[in-house]
NUSE-304906 format. One line per 8 residues: number of its first residue (from 1); their letters; for each residue x, y, z of C-alpha. Coordinates in steps of 0.05 Angstrom, whole numbers, m for minus. Layout:
N
NUM> A> X Y Z ~ ...;
//
This chain:
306
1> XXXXXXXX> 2024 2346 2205 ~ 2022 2335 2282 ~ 2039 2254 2277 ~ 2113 2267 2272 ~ 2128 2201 2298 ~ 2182 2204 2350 ~ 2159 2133 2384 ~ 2194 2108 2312;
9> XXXXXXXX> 2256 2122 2347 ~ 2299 2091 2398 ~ 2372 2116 2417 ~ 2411 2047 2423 ~ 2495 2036 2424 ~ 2511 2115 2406 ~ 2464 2118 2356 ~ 2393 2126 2324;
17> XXXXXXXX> 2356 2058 2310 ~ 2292 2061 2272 ~ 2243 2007 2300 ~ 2209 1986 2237 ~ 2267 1969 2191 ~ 2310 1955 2245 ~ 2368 2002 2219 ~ 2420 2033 2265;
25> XXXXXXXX> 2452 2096 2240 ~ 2506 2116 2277 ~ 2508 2184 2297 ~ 2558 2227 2257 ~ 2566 2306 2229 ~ 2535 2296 2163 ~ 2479 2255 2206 ~ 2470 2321 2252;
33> XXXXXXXX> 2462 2367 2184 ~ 2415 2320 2152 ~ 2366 2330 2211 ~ 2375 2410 2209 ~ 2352 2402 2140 ~ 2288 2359 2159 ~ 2272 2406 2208 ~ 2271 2465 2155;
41> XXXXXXXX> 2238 2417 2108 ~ 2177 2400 2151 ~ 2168 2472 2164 ~ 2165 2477 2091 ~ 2120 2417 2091 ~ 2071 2460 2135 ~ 2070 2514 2097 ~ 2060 2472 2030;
49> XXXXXXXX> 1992 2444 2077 ~ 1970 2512 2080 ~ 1973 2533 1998 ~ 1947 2462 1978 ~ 1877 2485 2016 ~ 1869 2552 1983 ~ 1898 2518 1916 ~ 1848 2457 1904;
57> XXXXXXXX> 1782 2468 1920 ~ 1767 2390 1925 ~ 1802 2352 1976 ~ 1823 2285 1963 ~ 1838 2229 2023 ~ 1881 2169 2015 ~ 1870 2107 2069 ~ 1946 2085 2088;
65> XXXXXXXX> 1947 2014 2109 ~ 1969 1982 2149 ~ 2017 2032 2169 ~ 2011 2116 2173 ~ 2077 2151 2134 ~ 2099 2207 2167 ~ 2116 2279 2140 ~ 2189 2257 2126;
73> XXXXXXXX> 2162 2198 2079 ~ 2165 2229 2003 ~ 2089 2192 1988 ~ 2061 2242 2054 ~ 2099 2284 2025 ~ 2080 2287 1959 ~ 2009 2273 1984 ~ 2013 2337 2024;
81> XXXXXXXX> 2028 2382 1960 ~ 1976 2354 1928 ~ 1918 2370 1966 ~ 1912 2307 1996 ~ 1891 2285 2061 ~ 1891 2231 2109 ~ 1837 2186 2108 ~ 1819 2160 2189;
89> XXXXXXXX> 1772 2115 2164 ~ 1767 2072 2098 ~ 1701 2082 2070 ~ 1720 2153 2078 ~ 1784 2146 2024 ~ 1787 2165 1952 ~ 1834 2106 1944 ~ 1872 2060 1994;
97> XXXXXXXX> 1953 2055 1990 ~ 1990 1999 2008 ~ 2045 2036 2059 ~ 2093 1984 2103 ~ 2163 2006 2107 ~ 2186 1922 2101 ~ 2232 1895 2043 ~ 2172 1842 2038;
105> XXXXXXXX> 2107 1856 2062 ~ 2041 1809 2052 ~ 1977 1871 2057 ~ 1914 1845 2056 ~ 1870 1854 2008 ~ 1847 1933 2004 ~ 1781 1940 1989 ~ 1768 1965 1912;
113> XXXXXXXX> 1814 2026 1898 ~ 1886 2016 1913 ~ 1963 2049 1900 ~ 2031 1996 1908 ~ 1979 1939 1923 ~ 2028 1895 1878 ~ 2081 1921 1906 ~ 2099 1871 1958;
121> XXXXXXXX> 2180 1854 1943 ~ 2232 1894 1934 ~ 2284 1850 1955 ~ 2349 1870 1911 ~ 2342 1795 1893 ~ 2265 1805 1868 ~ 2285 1870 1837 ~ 2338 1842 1795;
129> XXXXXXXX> 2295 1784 1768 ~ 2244 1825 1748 ~ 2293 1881 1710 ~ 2319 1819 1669 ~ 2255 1794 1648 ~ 2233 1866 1634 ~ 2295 1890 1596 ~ 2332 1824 1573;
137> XXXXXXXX> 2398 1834 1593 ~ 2431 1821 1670 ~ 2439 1850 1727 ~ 2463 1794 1773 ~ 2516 1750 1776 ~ 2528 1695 1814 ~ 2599 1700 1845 ~ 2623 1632 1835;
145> XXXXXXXX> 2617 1636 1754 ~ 2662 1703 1746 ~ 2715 1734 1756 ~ 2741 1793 1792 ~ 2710 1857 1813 ~ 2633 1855 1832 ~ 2587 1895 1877 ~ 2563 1848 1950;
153> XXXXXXXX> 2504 1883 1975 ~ 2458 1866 2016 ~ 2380 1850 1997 ~ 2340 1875 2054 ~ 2321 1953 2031 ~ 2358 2014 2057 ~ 2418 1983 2081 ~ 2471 2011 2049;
161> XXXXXXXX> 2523 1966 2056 ~ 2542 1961 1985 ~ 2619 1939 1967 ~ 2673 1912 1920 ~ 2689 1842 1928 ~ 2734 1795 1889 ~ 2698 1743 1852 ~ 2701 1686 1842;
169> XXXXXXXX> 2677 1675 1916 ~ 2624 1633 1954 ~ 2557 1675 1956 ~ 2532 1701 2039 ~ 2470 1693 2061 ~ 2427 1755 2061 ~ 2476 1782 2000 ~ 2465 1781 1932;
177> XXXXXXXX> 2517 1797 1878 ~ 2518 1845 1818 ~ 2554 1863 1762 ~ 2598 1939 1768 ~ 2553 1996 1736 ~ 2612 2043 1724 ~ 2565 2109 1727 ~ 2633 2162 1735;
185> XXXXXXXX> 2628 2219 1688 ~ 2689 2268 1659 ~ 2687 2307 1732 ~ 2713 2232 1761 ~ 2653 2226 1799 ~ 2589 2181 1800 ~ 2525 2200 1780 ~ 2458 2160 1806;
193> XXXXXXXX> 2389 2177 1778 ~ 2339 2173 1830 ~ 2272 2175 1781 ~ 2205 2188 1823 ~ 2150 2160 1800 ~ 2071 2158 1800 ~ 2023 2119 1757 ~ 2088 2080 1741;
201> XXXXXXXX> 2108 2145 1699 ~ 2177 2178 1712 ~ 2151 2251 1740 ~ 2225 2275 1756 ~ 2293 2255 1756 ~ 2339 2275 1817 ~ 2415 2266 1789 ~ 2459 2255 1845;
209> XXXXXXXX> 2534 2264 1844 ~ 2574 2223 1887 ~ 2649 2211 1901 ~ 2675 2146 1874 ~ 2696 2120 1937 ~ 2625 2145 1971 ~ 2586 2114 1909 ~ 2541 2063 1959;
217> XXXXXXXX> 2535 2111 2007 ~ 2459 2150 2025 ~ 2510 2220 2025 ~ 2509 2259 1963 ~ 2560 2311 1944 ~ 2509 2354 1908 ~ 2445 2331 1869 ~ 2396 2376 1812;
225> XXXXXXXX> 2332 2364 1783 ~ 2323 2349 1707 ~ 2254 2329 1655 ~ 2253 2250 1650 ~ 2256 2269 1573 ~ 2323 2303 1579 ~ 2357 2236 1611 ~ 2317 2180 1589;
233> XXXXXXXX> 2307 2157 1515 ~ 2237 2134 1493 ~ 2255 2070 1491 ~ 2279 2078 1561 ~ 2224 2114 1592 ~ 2180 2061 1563 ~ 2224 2006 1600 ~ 2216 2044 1661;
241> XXXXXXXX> 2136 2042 1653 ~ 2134 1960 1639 ~ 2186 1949 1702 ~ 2143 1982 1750 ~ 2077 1946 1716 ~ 2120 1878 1729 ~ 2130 1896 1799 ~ 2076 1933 1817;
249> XXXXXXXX> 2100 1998 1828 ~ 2043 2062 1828 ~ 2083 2112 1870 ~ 2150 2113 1890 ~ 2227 2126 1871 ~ 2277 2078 1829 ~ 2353 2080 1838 ~ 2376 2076 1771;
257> XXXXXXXX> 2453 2064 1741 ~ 2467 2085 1669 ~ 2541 2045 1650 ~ 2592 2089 1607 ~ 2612 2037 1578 ~ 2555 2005 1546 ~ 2500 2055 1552 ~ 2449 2017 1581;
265> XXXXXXXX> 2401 2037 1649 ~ 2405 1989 1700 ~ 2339 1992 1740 ~ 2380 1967 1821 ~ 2329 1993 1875 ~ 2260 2008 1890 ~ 2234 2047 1937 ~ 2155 2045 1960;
273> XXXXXXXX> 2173 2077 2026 ~ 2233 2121 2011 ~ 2248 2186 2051 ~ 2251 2245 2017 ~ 2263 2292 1977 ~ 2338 2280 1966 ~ 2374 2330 2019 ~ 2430 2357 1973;
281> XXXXXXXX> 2369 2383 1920 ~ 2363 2456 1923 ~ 2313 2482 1959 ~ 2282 2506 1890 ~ 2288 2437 1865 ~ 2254 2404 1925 ~ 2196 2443 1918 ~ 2187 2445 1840;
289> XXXXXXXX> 2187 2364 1843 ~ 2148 2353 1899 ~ 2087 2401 1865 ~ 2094 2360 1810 ~ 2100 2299 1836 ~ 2032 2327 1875 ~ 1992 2345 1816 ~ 2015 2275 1788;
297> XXXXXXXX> 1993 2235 1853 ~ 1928 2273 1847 ~ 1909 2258 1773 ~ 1918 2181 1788 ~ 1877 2181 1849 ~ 1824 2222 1801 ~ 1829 2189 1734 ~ 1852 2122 1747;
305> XX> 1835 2093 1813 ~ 1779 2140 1835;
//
């Protein structure tokens, strides 16, 4: 807990800009409360450390390569409330994970015992192939073939630049273009399901409500906890499981749409290195998911890769 990273940082043009992904957030009020929160969270974090030791008698260590997460990175995090250490050096691991916060990333090869190993592109591009082949039906479009309103995004990770354009258009480069998944709800607002995940299981699904105008945006008006079972189908959760297989997924967090119109889940982000938990969660709910997104990370490590 003492590697809190601040060398990840660099204040550039009124603003915050993270080194590794090379994102610049500009500094603003909801900015300023989101770091209050971290600061209570790590605290939290610290404390979690503490009743992990006295909770499971046998420690577990995980070798991150090539990078270290910090606290404020949901796999340390999850990691932490699961008894789970950091391994210094790799024979010394219960299992090696694959941590480089990069939209595409070539690791070499870790040794034997491994977590996101396959999990090398999660380019909005690469992530909408693979959701076709998985599930059969589309989630891109190529703006020159239709007509009028689809989503421009762009399809490095963690951008946020997500928008309404007019098609038909010609296509930027560094953008990739998807169909509308018209998530509002009777309240007028949109609803995203952020669905952690380890073992490529859904553990938890954090539904976050958003105002139609905000619906790209990382700000969430309010967010809540709920059971995979309670929002998924079957069917669904069994889609879910064959997705991450496809893209080699073990541990981390899916942005997923469900359309009112038609039904369907539409899997649009992945996220091996994502931050978290989701700030507007209670602070009930963050701790409920994070144990058991914990005790999940530890029975993979001991059933299936140890």
């Amino acid at each position: 807990m003492s590697d809190f990273g601040l060398s990840d940082f660099a204040w550039r043009d009124g603003g915050l800009y993270i080194r590794k992904t090379g994102i610049h957030l500009k500094i603003t009020q909801a900015l300023i409360a989101e770091i209050a929160s971290w600061v209570v969270w790590l605290t939290i974090l610290a404390g979690a450390a503490l009743w992990a030791r006295l909770a499971y008698a046998r420690r577990l260590a995980v070798w991150y390569a090539p990078d270290r997460p910090r606290p404020w990175y949901m796999c340390r995090g999850v990691a932490i409330f699961g008894g789970i250490d950091v391994a210094w050096l790799p024979d010394k691991a219960d299992a090696a994970f694959y941590f480089e916060d990069v939209t595409c990333g070539q690791p070499a090869r870790l040794a034997g015992r491994h977590i996101n190993q396959a999990c090398q592109d999660i380019s909005k591009a690469h992530v909408a192939r693979v959701f076709e082949e998985v599930v059969g039906y589309p989630l891109a479009l190529d703006p020159l073939q239709v007509a009028g309103e689809i989503v421009e995004k762009s399809d490095k990770n963690g951008v946020h630049d997500g928008r309404i354009v007019i098609a038909p258009l010609a296509p930027l480069t560094g953008k990739v273009y998807q169909r509308i998944v018209d998530t509002r709800d009777d309240d007028g607002c949109c609803h995203d399901l952020r669905t952690p995940c380890v073992g490529g299981e859904p553990v938890v699904v954090w539904i976050k409500t958003k105002t139609p105008e905000g619906r790209f945006s990382i700000n969430n008006r309010r967010a809540r906890m709920a059971e995979p079972e309670a929002v998924y189908s079957e069917t669904e959760r069994d889609l879910i499981r064959r997705f991450n297989a496809r893209i080699g997924l073990d541990c981390g967090g899916l942005d997923i749409l469900r359309d009112r119109y038609d039904g369907r889940i539409y899997i649009v982000d992945v996220n091996k290195t994502d931050v978290g938990p989701v700030i507007a969660l209670s602070w009930g709910d963050k701790i409920r998911s994070m144990a058991r997104l914990g005790r999940a990370l530890r029975r993979h490590i001991m059933e299936t890769v140890a």
